[in-house]
N, C-alpha and C positions, 0 to 999 in steps of 0.2 A: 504494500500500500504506500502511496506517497507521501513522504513527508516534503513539502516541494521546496523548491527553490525560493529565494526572494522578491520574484516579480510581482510586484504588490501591482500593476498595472497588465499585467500581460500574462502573468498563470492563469492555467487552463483550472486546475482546481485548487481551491484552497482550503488548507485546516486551518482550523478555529479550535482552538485547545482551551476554551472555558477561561477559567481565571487563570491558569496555571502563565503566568506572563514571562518566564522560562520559555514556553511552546513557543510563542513569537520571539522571542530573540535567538529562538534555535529554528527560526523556517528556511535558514538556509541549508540546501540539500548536504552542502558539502561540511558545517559545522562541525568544526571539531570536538573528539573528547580531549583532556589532556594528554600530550606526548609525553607526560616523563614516565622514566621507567619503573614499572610496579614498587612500592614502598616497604612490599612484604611479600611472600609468598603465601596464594590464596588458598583455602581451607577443601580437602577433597569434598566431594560434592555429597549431601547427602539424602538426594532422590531415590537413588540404591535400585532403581523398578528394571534396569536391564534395557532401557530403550533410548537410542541415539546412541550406541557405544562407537560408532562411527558417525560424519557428521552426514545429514540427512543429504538425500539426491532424490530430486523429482523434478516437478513443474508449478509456476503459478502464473497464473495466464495475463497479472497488472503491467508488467515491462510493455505487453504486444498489445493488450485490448484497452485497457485503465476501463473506464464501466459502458464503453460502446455495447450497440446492440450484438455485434458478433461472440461477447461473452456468454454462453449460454450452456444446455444440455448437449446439443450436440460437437458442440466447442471439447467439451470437455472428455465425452466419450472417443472420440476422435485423438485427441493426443494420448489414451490409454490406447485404444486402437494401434497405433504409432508408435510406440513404448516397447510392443509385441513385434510388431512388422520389420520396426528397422533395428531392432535388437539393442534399444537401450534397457530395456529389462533386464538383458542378460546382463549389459555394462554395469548394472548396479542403479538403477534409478526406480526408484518405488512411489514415491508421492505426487500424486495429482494433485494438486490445492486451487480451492476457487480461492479467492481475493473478494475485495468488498463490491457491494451492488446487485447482489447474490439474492437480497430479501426487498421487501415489499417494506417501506417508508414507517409505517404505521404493525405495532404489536396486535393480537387478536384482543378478544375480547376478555380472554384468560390472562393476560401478557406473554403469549407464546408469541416465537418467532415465525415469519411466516415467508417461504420462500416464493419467489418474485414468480408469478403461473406462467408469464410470458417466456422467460429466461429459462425454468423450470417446473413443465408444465406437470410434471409424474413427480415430482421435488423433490427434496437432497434425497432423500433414502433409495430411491428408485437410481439415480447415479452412484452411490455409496454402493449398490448390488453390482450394477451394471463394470465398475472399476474393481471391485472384488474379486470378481468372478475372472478377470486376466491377472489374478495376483498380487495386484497391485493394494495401493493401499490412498484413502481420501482425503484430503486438509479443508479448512476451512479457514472463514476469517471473521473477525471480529475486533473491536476497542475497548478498551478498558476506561470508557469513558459512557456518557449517554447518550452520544452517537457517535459512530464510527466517522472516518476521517471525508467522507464524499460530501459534497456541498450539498448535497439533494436531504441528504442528514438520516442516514439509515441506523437504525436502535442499535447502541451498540449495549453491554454488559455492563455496566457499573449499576450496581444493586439489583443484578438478575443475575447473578453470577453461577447461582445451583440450578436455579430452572434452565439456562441457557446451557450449559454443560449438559444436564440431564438431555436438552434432545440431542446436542451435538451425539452424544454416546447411544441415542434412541436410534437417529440417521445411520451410525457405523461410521461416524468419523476418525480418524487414526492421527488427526496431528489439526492442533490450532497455532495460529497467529493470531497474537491477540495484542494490538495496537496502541497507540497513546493519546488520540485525539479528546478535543472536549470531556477532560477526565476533570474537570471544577477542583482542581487544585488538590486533590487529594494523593496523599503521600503515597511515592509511586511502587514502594515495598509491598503497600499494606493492600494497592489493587491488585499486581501478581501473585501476589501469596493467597491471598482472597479465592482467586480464581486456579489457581495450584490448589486448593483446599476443594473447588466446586469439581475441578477434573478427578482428583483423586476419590472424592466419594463416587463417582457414576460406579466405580468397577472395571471401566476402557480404559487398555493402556492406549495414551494418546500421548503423542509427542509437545510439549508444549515448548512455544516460539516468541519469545519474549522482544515484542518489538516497541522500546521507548525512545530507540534513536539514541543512545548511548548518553542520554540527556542528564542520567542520573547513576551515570558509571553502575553500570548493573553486572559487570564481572566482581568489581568487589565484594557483592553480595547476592547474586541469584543461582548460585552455583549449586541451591538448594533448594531452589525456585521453578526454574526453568532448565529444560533441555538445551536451549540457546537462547543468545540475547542477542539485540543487533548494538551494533559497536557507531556506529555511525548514520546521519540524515541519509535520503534515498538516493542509489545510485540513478544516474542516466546513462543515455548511450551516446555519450563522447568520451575520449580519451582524457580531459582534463577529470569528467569526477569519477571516474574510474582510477585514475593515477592520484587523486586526491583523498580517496575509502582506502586505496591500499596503505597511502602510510598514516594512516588514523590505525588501522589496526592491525601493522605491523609489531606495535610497541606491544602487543597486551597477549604477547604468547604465554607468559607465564600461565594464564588465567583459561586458556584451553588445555583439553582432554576428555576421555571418553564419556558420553553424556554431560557433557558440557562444554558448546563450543562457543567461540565467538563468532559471530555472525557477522561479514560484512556487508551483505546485500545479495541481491537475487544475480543470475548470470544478465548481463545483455547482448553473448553472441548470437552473432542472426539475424539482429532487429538492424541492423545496415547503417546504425552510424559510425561506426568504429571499420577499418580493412582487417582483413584475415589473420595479417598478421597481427595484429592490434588485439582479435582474438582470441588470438593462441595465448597471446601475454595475458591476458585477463583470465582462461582456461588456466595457466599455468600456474599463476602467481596464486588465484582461490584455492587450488590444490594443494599447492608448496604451504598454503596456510592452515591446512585441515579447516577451508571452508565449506561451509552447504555450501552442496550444487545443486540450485534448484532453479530450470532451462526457464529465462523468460523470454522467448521468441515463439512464435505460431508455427509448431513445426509443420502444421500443415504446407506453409510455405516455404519451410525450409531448404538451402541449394545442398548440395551436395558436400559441400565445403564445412557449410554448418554441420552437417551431420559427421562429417570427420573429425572435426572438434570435441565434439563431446563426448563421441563414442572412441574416445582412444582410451582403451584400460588401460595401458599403460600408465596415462598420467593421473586417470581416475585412482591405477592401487597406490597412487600419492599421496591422494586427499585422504585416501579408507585403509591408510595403511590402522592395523589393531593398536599400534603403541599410542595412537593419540597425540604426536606434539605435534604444534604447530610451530612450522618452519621461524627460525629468529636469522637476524641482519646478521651477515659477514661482515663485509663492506659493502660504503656505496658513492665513493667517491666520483666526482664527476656525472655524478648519473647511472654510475658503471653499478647495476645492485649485486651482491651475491645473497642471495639466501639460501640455509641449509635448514634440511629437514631431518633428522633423527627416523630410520625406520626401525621398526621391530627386529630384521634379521640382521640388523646392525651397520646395514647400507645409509648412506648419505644420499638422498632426495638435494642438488644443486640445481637452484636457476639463477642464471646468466640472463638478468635481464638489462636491457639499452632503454634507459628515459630518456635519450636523448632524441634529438632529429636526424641524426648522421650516423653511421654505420661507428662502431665502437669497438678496442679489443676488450673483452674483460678479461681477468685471470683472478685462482685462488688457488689451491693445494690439497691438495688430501688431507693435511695436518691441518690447514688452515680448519676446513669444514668438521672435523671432528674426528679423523677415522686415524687409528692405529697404524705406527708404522708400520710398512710389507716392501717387501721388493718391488713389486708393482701391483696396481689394481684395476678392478674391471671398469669401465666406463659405457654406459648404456646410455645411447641420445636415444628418449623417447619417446621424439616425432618423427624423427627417421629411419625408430627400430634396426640399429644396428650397435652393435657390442665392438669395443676394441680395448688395446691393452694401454697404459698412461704408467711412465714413471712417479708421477704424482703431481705434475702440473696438469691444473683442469682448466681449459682455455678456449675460448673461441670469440672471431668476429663476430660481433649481433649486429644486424641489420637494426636503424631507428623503428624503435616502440618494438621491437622483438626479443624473444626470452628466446637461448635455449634451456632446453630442461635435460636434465643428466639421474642417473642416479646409479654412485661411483661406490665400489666395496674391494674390500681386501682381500680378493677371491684369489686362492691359489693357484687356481685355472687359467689364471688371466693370458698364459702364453698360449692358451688355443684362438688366442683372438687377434687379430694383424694391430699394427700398431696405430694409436692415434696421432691424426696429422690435419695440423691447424692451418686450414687459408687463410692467408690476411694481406690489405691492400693499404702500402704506407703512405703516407703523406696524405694530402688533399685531392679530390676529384672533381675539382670545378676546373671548368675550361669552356672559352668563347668558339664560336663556331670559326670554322677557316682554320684556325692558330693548332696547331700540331700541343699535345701536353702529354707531360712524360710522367708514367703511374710504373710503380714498382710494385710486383706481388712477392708473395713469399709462402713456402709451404715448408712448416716444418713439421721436424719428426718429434711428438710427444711420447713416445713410448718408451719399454724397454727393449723393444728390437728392430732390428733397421726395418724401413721400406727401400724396396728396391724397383729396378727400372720404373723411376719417378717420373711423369713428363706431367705438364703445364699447360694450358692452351685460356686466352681472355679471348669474347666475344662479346658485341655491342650490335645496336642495332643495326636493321638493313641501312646499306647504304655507308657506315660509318668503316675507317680506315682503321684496326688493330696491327698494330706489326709487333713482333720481338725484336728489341734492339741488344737481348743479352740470351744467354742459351735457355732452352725450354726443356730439360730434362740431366737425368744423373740416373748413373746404375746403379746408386745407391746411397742413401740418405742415414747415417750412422744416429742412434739414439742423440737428442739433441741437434743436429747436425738443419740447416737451413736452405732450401733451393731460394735463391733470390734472380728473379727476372726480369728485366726491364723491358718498357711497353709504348712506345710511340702511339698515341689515340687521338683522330681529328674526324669531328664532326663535319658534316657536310657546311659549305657555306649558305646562309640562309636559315638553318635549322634554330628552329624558332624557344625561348628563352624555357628550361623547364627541366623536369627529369627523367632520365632513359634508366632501361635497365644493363648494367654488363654481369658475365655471369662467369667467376676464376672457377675455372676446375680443374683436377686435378687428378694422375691414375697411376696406381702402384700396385704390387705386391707385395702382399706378407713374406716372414721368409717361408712358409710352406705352401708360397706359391699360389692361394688365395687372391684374386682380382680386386682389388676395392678402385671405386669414381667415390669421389666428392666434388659438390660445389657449393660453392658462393654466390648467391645472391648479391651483387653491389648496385649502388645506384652514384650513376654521376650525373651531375648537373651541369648543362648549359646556361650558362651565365651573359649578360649584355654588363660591359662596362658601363662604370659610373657617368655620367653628365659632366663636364668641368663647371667650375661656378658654384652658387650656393640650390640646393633642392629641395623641395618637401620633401618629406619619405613617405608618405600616405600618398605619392604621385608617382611611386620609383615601385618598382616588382621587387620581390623577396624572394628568398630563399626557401623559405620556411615560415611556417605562420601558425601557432596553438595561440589556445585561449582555455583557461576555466570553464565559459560557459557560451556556446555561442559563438561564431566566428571572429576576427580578428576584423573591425569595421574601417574603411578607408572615409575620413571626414565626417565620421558620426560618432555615437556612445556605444556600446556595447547594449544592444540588444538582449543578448542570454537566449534568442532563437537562433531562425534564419536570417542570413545575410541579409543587410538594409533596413531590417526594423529597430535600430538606432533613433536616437534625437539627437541634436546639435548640440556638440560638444559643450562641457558648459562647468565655470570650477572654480569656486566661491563668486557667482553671479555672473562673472566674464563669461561670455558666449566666444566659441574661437571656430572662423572657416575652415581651416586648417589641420590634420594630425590622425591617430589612431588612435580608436577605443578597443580597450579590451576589458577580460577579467580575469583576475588573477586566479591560478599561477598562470602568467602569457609567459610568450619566448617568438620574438619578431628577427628573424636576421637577414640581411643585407649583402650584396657581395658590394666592398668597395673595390678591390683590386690591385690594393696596394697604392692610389692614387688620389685616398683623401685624406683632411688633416683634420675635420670636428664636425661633431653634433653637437646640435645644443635642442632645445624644447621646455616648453612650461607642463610642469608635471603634475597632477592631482587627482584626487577621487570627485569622479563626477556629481554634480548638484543630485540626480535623478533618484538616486535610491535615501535623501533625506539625511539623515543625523548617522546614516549605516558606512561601513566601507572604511579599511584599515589596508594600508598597502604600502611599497617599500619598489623603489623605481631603481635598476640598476642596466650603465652603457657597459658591453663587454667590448673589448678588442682582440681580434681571435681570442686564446686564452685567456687573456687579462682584464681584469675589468680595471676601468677605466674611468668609471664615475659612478656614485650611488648616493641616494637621500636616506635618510632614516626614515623609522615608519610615519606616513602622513595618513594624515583622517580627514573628513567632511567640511570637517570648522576650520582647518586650514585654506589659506588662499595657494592659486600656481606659484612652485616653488621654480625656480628659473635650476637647470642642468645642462653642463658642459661635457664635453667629453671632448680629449686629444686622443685622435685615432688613426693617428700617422702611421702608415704601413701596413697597418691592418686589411687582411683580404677579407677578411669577413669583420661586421658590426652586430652586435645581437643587443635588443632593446628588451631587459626582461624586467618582469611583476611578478615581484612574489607577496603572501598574503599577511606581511607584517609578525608574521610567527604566532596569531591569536585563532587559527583557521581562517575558514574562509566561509564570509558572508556578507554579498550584497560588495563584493570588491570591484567596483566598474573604477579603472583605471582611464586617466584620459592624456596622451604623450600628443599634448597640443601645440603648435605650432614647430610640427619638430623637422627640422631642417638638417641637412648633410653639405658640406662645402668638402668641395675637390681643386 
């Protein structure tokens, strides 16, 4: 169910949280709980009933439908249908769950609940059989408030908490979510426990889904409560709150395990805002976390693609591994994340994943991630289901917004597996069309036994010129050992400003003679030099362009939609023709080319969202940053920002959300100019 965003002008629905005046200052989706790390170690859980001892996998149909007419009976029997057919049942997915809009406005004349005839016209229990009967098992939803969170205002549970339980348990309900809306301020322990006390009398084991938005730190204390709790406001389907839920509840592994997880939010692969790869990262990173996986996209219309996603065991026996931890931070510098996850048979669950916008090398170690010295160990990439042997460095290029996912053990066996050998492509891949630019790859050998007759081959799009200007192979690649090859690459002239794809591969043998291909995904950009003279940059193409919520707007405010529904820029009263809106976290970059000397721009949180918005404005120059404000608020006027950016081929204009989370952060980089 949604807890929404801040568009106090432009949401599609809105909660209304009664008095509880926390609810409003937490409407932003992305709101954080506290980042520091747990004070204590949280108390084993004492539910004891045996259910959730992995974290739940199903479906809840709000991500795809929110309360349109297509949520309905046959909605629902359909993705159980679908659960069987395309063999997510086998992969471990059990829970069907409706979501709110379910019931009919108004209680009977008894105060029974009563389900909606048009949406379900045979009602819950007639679906509860219908979902039974393929093994599966039913959710439901509900608020712990006196209406649930839909504008239309459907009855939710506070002070029907045994009668509402008793039908849920009548229907053959198997798992509630049970919400935070219009809860009239009442203490948010004393409604989950309340309702933990009404589920427990029915007799049904039901899984219960403690959803308050992480408003009132409910791992410190529901681990006796609830099955799970959600850790964080609603996700959506962009990459900003998607990357925004993961590190809200990265910090709070301590506080999962079996029949008690953290919850970060429902999946939104599928539902088409996010790319494949983008995904896979958000498949991988839920798992690496022992998050529910519960699919919010219409698999009905799901591609192909989608469906590979979720149905990969592999990454599933991540999430469902028995031991319960959820995966904690290696490192994350630069963007670069490592997270490890503890399994049961004593393997290390590693993702590799790239926050960045450009392709990234990461590395960590076997010792880094937890695992006992050994001679060497196994490494299992698995999304490309294949096994190889690693001296103990665990390494790979990640393409921007891509995880790989690993999961490395101290297997004695490991010489039956060919060695592992890391692509990777140095330096920079920006190049103007016409102009010849010279990219170096490299394939080393991570193992403990050589690869032999190595060979190399780069390929770019039709029409583009790849040559070798250093050799493209070796008869053999000694442990450690590095093929380095130089790469003359020119675009056709003409070819218009954007990004292609080239693809490093690479082909060897084990020493027992075993064939292995690898490749690389890379992407290089065609780039137009800078202007000479001074420029706006909301007039000049980018590189790269994220936003928090919402596109990246050229001479408006950030919207938090689609593209253009912006207002004119506007920052303590001053209206500006000029600049970009965004929301934080943004990341805008620029190719200068080595041929400009400064930005400057007036920086502020825009008038639009009120007394709301905390944000922190920083110029990078390739690596270096090169200018930054402290954190600015609403009651501040445009702060004026410099930056010397001499030499720099790249400028990156980023917004971060002042370190308090993020809510209601429309940033506005107004009047912001580039001299060359």
């Amino acid at each position: 169910m949604r807890h929404p965003h801040t568009r106090t002008t432009r949401t599609t629905r809105l909660r209304v949280a009664g008095a509880l005046t926390a609810g409003l200052l937490c409407a932003a989706g992305l709101a954080a709980p506290a980042l520091a790390a747990p004070a204590r170690t949280p108390a084993a859980p004492a539910l004891a009933d045996g259910l959730a001892l992995t974290p739940p996998m199903g479906f809840n149909n709000w991500n795809s439908t929110h309360c349109r007419a297509d949520f309905n009976a046959s909605m629902v029997e359909g993705i159980a249908d679908l659960f069987v057919e395309k063999g997510l049942k086998d992969a471990g997915y059990r829970y069907v769950n409706l979501d709110d809009c379910w019931a009919l406005p108004d209680r009977d004349a008894n105060g029974k609940l009563v389900p909606d005839p048009a949406r379900f016209p045979d009602g819950i229990k007639a679906v509860a059989d219908y979902v039974h009967a393929k093994g599966l098992k039913l959710g439901i939803y509900t608020s712990a408030g006196t209406k649930t969170c839909d504008s239309t205002g459907f009855p939710g549970a506070l002070g029907h908490e045994y009668s509402d339980a008793r039908q849920f348990a009548d229907w053959g309900v198997d798992y509630l979510k049970y919400d935070n809306c219009n809860n009239q301020g009442v203490d948010a322990q004393q409604r989950y426990r309340t309702m933990r006390d009404a589920l427990k009398a029915t007799g049904r084991p039901i899984v219960y889904s403690i959803c308050e938005w992480g408003q009132n730190k409910p791992w410190e204390w529901a681990s006796d409560v609830g099955h799970l709790w959600r850790t964080t406001g609603d996700i959506s389907d962009n990459w900003g709150s998607m990357l925004s839920i993961l590190k809200q509840n990265l910090p709070l592994a301590p506080y999962a395990g079996p029949g008690h997880w953290n919850d970060p939010d429902m999946l939104e692969v599928g539902n088409g805002g996010m790319t494949d790869t983008e995904y896979r990262s958000h498949f991988s990173l839920w798992s690496v976390m022992a998050a529910p996986l519960l699919i919010g996209t219409d698999l009905r219309k799901a591609t192909p693609a989608t469906y590979d996603i979720l149905g990969n065991k592999e990454v599933i026996a991540v999430d469902q591994d028995p031991l319960g931890k959820q995966g904690t931070v290696v490192s994350s510098a630069g963007g670069r994340w490592v997270v490890a996850k503890e399994m049961k048979d004593g393997s290390r669950a590693v993702a590799l994943f790239n926050e960045s916008g450009t392709a990234q090398r990461i590395a960590t170690s076997a010792r880094a991630v937890g695992l006992p010295d050994a001679d060497a160990y196994a490494l299992r990439d698995l999304w490309q289901h294949r096994t190889y042997n690693t001296a103990g460095t665990i390494a790979a290029t990640v393409p921007a917004h891509g995880t790989v996912l690993l999961r490395v053990s101290a297997d004695p066996r490991w010489a039956a597996h060919p060695p592992a050998v890391e692509l990777g492509l140095d330096g920079s891949t920006l190049l103007e069309a016409a102009n010849p630019a010279a990219f170096t790859s490299t394939v080393a050998d991570l193992g403990r036994t050589p690869a032999r007759q190595v060979s190399v081959s780069l390929t770019g799009p039709e029409g583009w010129t790849v040559r070798p200007t250093s050799t493209t192979s070796v008869s053999a690649l000694a442990p450690g050992g590095t093929l380095r090859t130089g790469w003359r690459v020119t675009a056709p002239s003409g070819t218009p400003a954007g990004s292609y794809g080239l693809t490093l591969t690479t082909r060897y043998r084990s020493p027992s003679g075993t064939p292995v291909t690898s490749t690389l995904a890379l992407t290089a950009s065609v780039v137009v030099p800078p202007p000479a003279g001074t420029s706006y940059l909301g007039d000049l193409p980018w590189l790269s362009a994220t936003s928090g919520w919402g596109p990246v707007e050229r001479n408006t405010s950030n919207g938090e939609s689609a593209a253009g529904d912006g207002n004119p820029l506007t920052i303590g009263g001053t209206v500006y023709a000029k600049g970009l809106g965004v929301h934080a976290p943004s990341d805008i970059s620029f190719y200068t080319g080595k041929a400009c000397e400064k930005v400057t721009a007036e920086v502020g949180v825009d008038d639009e969202k009120g007394t709301k918005g905390t944000v922190a404005f920083e110029i990078w120059a390739d690596g270096t940053k090169a200018a930054s404000t402290g954190v600015l608020t609403n009651a501040m006027p445009a702060q004026p920002l410099t930056a010397d950016v001499t030499g720099a081929q790249v400028v990156r204009l980023v917004v971060t959300d002042g370190d308090d989370g993020v809510d209601s952060d429309h940033a506005d980089w107004a009047n912001a100019r580039l001299t060359c």
